[in-house]
C-alpha positions as CSV (number, residue, x, y, z in Angstrom):
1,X,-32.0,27.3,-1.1
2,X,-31.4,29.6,-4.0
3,X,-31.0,28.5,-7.6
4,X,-27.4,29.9,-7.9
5,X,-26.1,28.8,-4.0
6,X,-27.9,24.9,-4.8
7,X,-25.6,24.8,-8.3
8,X,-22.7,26.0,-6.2
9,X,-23.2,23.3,-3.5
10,X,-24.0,20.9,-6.2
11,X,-20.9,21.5,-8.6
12,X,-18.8,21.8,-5.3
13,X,-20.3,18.7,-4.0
14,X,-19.0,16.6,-7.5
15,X,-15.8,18.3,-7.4
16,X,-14.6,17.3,-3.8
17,X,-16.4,13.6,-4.5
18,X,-14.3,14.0,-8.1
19,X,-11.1,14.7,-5.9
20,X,-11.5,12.2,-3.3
21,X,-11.7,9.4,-5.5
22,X,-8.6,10.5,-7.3
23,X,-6.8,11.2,-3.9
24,X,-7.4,7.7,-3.0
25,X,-6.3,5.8,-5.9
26,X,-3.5,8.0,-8.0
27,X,-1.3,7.3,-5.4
28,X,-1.0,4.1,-6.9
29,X,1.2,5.5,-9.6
30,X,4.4,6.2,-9.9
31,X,5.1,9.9,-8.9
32,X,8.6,9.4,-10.3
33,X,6.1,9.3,-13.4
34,X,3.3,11.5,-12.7
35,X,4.3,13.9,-10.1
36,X,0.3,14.9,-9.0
37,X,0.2,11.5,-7.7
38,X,2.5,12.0,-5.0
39,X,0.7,15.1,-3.4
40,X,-2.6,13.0,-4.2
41,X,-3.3,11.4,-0.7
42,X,-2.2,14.1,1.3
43,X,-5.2,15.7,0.4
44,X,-7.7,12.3,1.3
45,X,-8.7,13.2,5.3
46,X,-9.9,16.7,4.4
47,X,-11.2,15.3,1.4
48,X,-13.1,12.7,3.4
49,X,-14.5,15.1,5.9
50,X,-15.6,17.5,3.4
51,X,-17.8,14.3,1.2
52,X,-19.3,13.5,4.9
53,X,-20.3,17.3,5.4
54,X,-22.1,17.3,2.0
55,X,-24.1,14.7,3.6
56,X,-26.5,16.5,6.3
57,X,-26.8,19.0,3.7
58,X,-28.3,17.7,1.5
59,X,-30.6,16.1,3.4
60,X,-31.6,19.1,5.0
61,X,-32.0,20.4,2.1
62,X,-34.2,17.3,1.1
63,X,-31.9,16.6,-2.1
64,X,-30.6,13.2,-3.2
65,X,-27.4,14.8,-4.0
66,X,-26.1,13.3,-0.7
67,X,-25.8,10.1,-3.4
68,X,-22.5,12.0,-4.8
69,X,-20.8,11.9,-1.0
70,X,-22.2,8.6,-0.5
71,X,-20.8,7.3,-3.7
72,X,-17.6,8.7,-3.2
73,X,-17.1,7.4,0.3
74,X,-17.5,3.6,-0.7
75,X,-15.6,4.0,-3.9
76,X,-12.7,5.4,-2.1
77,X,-12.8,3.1,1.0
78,X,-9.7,1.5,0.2
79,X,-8.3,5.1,1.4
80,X,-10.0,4.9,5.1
81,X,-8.6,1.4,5.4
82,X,-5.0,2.4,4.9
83,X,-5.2,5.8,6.6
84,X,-7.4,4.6,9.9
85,X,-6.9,2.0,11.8
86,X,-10.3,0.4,13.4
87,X,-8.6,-2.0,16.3
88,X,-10.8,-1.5,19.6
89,X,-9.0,-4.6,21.2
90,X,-7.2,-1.7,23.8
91,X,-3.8,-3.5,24.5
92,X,-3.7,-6.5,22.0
93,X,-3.8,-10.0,23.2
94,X,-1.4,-10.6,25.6
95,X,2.4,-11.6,25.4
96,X,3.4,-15.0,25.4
97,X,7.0,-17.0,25.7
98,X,7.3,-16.8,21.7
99,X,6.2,-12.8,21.9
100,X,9.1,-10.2,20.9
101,X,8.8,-6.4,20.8
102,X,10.1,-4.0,17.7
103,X,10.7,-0.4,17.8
104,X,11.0,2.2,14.5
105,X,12.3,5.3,15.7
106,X,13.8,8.2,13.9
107,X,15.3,9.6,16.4
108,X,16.3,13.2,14.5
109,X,20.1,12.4,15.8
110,X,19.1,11.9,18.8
111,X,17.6,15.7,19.1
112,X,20.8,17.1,17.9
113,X,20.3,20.5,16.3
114,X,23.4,22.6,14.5
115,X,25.2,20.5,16.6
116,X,24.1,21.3,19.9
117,X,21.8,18.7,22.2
118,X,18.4,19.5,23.2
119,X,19.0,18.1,26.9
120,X,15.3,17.8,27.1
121,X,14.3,15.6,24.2
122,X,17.3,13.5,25.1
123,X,15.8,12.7,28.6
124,X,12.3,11.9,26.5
125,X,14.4,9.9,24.4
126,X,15.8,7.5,27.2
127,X,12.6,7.8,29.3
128,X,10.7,6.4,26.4
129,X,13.3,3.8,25.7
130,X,13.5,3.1,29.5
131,X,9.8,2.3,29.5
132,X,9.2,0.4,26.6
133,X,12.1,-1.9,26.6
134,X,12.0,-3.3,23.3
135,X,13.9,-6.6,22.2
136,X,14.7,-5.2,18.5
137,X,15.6,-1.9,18.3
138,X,15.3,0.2,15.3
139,X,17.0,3.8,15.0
140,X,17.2,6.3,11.7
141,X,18.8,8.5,11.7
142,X,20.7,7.9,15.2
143,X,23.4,10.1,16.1
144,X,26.1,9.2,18.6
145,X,29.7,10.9,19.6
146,X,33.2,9.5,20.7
147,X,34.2,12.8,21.8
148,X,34.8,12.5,26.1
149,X,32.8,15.9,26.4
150,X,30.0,14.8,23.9
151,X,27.3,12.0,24.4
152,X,27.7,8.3,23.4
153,X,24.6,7.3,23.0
154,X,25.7,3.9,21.1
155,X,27.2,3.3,24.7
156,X,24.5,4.3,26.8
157,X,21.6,2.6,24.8
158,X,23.8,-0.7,25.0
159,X,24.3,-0.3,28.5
160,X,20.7,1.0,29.6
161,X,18.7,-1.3,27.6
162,X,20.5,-4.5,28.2
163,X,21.7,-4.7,24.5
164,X,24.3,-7.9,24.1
165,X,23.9,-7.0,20.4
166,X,24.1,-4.5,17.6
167,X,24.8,-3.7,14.3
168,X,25.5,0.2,13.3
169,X,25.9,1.1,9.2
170,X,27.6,4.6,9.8
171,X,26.2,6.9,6.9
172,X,28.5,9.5,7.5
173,X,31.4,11.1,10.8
174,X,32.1,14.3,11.1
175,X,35.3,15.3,13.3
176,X,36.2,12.0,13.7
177,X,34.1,11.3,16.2
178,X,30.5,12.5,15.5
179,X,28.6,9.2,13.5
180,X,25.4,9.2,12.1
181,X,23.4,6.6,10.4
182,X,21.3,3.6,11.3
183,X,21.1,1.5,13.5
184,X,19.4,-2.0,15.2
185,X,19.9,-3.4,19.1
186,X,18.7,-6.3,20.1
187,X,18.2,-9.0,22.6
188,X,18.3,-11.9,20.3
189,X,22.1,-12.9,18.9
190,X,22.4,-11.4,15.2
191,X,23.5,-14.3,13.0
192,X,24.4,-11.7,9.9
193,X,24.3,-8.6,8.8
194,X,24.2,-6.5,5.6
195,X,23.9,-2.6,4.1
196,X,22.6,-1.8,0.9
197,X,23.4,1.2,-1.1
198,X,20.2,3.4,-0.9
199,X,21.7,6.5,-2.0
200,X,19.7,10.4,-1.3
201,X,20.4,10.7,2.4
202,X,22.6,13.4,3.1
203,X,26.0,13.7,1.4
204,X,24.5,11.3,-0.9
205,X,24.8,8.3,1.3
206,X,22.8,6.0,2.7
207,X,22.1,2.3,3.4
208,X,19.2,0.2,3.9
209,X,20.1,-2.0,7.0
210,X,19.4,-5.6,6.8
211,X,20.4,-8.0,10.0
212,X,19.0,-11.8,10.8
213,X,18.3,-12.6,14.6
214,X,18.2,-16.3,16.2
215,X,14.7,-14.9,17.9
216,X,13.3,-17.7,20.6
217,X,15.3,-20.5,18.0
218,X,14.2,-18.8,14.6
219,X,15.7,-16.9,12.4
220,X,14.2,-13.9,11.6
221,X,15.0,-11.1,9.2
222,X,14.9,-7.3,10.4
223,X,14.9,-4.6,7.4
224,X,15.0,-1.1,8.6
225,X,15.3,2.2,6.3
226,X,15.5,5.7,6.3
227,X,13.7,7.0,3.2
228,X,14.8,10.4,1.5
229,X,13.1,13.3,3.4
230,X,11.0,16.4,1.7
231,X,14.3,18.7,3.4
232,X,12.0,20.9,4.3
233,X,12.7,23.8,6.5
234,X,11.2,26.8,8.7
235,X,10.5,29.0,5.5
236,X,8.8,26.3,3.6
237,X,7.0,24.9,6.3
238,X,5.7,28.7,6.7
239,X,4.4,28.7,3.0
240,X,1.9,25.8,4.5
241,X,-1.8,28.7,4.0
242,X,1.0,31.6,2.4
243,X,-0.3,33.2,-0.3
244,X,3.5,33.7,-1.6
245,X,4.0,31.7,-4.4
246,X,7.7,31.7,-4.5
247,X,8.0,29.5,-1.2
248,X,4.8,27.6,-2.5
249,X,7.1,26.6,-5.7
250,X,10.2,26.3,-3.3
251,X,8.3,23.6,-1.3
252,X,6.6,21.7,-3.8
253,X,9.9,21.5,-6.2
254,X,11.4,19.7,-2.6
255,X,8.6,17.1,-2.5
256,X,8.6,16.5,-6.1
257,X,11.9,15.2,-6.0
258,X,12.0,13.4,-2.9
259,X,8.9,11.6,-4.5
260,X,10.7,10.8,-7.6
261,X,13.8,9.2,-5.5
262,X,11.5,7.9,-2.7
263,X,10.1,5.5,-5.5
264,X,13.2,3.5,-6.8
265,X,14.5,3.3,-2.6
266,X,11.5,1.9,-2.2
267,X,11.8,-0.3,-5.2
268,X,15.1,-1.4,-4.0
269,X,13.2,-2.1,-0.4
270,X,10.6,-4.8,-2.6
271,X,13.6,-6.0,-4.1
272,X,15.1,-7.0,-0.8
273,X,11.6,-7.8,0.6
274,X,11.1,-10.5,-2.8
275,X,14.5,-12.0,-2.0
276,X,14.2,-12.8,2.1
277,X,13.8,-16.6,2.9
278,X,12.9,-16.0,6.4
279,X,10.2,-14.4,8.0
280,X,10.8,-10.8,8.1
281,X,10.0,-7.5,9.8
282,X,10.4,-4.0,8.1
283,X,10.3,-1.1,10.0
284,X,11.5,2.3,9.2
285,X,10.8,6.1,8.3
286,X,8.8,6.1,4.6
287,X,8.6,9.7,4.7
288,X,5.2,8.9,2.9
289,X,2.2,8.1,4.4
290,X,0.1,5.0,3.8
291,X,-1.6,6.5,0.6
292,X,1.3,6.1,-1.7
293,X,3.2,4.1,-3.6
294,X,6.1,4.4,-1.5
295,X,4.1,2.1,1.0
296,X,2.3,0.3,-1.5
297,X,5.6,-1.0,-2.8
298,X,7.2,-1.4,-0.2
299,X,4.2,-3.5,2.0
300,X,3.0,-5.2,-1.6
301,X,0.4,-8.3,-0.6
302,X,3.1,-9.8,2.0
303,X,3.3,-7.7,5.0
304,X,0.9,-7.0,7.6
305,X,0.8,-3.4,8.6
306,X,1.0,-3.4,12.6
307,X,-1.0,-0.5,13.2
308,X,-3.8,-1.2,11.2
309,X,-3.7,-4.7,12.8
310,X,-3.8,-3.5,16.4
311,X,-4.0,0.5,16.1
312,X,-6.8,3.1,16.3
313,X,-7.3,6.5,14.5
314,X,-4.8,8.2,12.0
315,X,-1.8,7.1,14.0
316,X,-0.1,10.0,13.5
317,X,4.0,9.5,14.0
318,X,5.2,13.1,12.8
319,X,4.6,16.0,15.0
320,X,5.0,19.1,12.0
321,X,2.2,19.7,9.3
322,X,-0.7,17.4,9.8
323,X,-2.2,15.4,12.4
324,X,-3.0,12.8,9.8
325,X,0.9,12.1,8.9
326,X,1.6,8.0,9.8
327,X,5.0,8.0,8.3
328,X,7.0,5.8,10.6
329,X,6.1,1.9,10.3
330,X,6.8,-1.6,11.6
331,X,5.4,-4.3,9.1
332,X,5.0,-7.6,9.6
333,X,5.1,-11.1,6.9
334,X,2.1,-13.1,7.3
335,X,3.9,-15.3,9.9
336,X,3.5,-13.6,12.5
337,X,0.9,-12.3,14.7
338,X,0.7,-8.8,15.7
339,X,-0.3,-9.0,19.3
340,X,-0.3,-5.3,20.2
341,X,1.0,-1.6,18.8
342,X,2.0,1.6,20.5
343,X,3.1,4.8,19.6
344,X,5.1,6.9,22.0
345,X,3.6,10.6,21.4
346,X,6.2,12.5,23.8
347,X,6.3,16.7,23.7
348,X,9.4,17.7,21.7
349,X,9.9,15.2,19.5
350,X,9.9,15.7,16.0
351,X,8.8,11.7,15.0
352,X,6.9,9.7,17.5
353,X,9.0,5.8,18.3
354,X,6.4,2.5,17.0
355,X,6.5,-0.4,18.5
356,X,4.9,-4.0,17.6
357,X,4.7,-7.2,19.7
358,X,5.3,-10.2,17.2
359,X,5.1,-13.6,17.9
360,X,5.7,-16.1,15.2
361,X,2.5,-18.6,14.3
362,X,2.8,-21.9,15.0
């Protein structure tokens, strides 16, 4: 190898080992603080792929520089273990009488868009619901219309998945008779329920949604959230590899402050999470991926992520951008067992539905 192409690979070689490190632990600031570290760990898989590509090459090469990528790749584990999930256990153990299902799904207003139904992704919608049948149900960002010539799908849900019981905090109506917001079915009676101002949804308005459920004769909590979104749209999601920097800066000024408000909703999520006496279940749409302290604050040492307990691979829950984005969760507290995970990848949708089978230890 040349003298000048072996000091490129070299100093290239430190700088991507230099940046992986940094992607996998700056996320453990604040962006709200320090904006870099919320872009940080978007930048970890490539990162990672790059440090193992050194490898070979150096060996080749017959250079112990591979040490750098080596190095890198242990220091920065932590990363790997919060972005991949290394369950080969296929379908979990299997249910029990105790065993109870959860489903996080943003449904995108049930596929309404400039409000006008995408027939199709409803029908993936209710197929999906249809075949997973969960007990706990868990919409953001649900969408459902009193209007006789519009769909009610509070109605239909109820009526198609055997729901005795729900609890809908309405974020916002439009006409009267178009509501949006979150929502939770279920099975299991719901003992009490609660909304707490989360603020930066749209209009401004938003609650975290907090019900307890008398779940095979215990009382469990359910927490489910819709954190603020990047807003992105069509034109920024085209400056993704643009070389105009005026859409670049467009973008990056969205993200930087849905960072910045992401970090006290999910402060206020800890909050709730410090202050539950029951065994409790979050579930939700981050709108950050596991590297960052969105999910670092919000799972602390307490919950068990579901997909790292019973998933494989990156996970992936969001169909735009990346096939590395796991930003859709259902977390666990220590006491239960995660028995089994799915993800419901289905063409058209913009966030794939989770779902975890939960039984309580006893």
């Amino acid at each position: 190898m040349p003298a000048f192409f072996h000091r490129l690979f070299l100093y290239g070689n430190v700088l991507i080992a230099a940046g992986l490190i940094g992607s996998a632990f700056l996320p453990m600031m604040n962006p709200a603080s320090f904006w870099p570290a919320g872009f940080a760990g978007l930048a970890f898989p490539l990162l990672w792929l790059l440090s193992v590509i050194f490898i070979p090459g150096w060996l080749i090469a017959r250079k112990k520089y591979w040490l750098i990528s080596v190095f890198a790749l242990i220091v920065s584990f932590r990363g790997m273990a919060l972005s991949w999930g290394f369950s080969l256990s296929g379908h979990g153990k299997a249910a029990t009488a105790e065993s109870f299902t959860v489903m996080s799904f943003n449904s995108s207003s049930m596929g309404l868009l400039d409000y006008s139904e995408n027939p199709k992704v409803r029908e993936h919608i209710y197929q999906i619901l249809k075949t997973a049948r969960p007990d706990v149900l868990c919409i953001q960002e649900f969408y459902t219309n009193e209007h006789p010539a519009q769909q009610p799908h509070l109605e239909n849900i109820l009526s198609a998945g055997d729901y005795p019981y729900h609890y809908f905090a309405k974020h916002y109506t439009n006409w009267k008779t178009w509501h949006y917001g979150t929502i939770v079915f279920s099975r299991f009676p719901i003992l009490d329920t609660a909304r707490i101002a989360f603020n930066g949804g749209y209009k401004g308005n938003e609650y975290l949604v907090s019900v307890k459920l008398l779940a095979h004769g215990d009382t469990v909590q359910v927490l489910s959230g819709h954190l603020s979104s990047h807003r992105l749209n069509s034109h920024d999601y085209q400056a993704v590899g643009s070389p105009d920097g005026g859409k670049i800066k467009s973008m990056m000024g969205k993200m930087r402050r849905s960072f910045a408000n992401r970090a006290k909703q999910a402060q206020i999520m800890a909050s709730e999470i410090s202050r539950s006496k029951y065994p409790l279940v979050v579930t939700g749409d981050f709108n950050d991926i596991p590297l960052s302290h969105t999910y670092r604050t919000i799972r602390g040492s307490t919950l068990q992520d579901a997909f790292l307990e019973k998933g494989f691979g990156f996970g992936r829950t969001f169909s735009a951008l990346s096939p590395t984005l796991r930003i859709d969760y259902v977390l666990a507290g220590r006491e239960f067992s995660v028995e089994d995970f799915s993800i419901y990848r289905e063409k058209g949708l913009q966030h794939f539905p989770v779902m975890a089978r939960l039984s309580l230890e006893r």
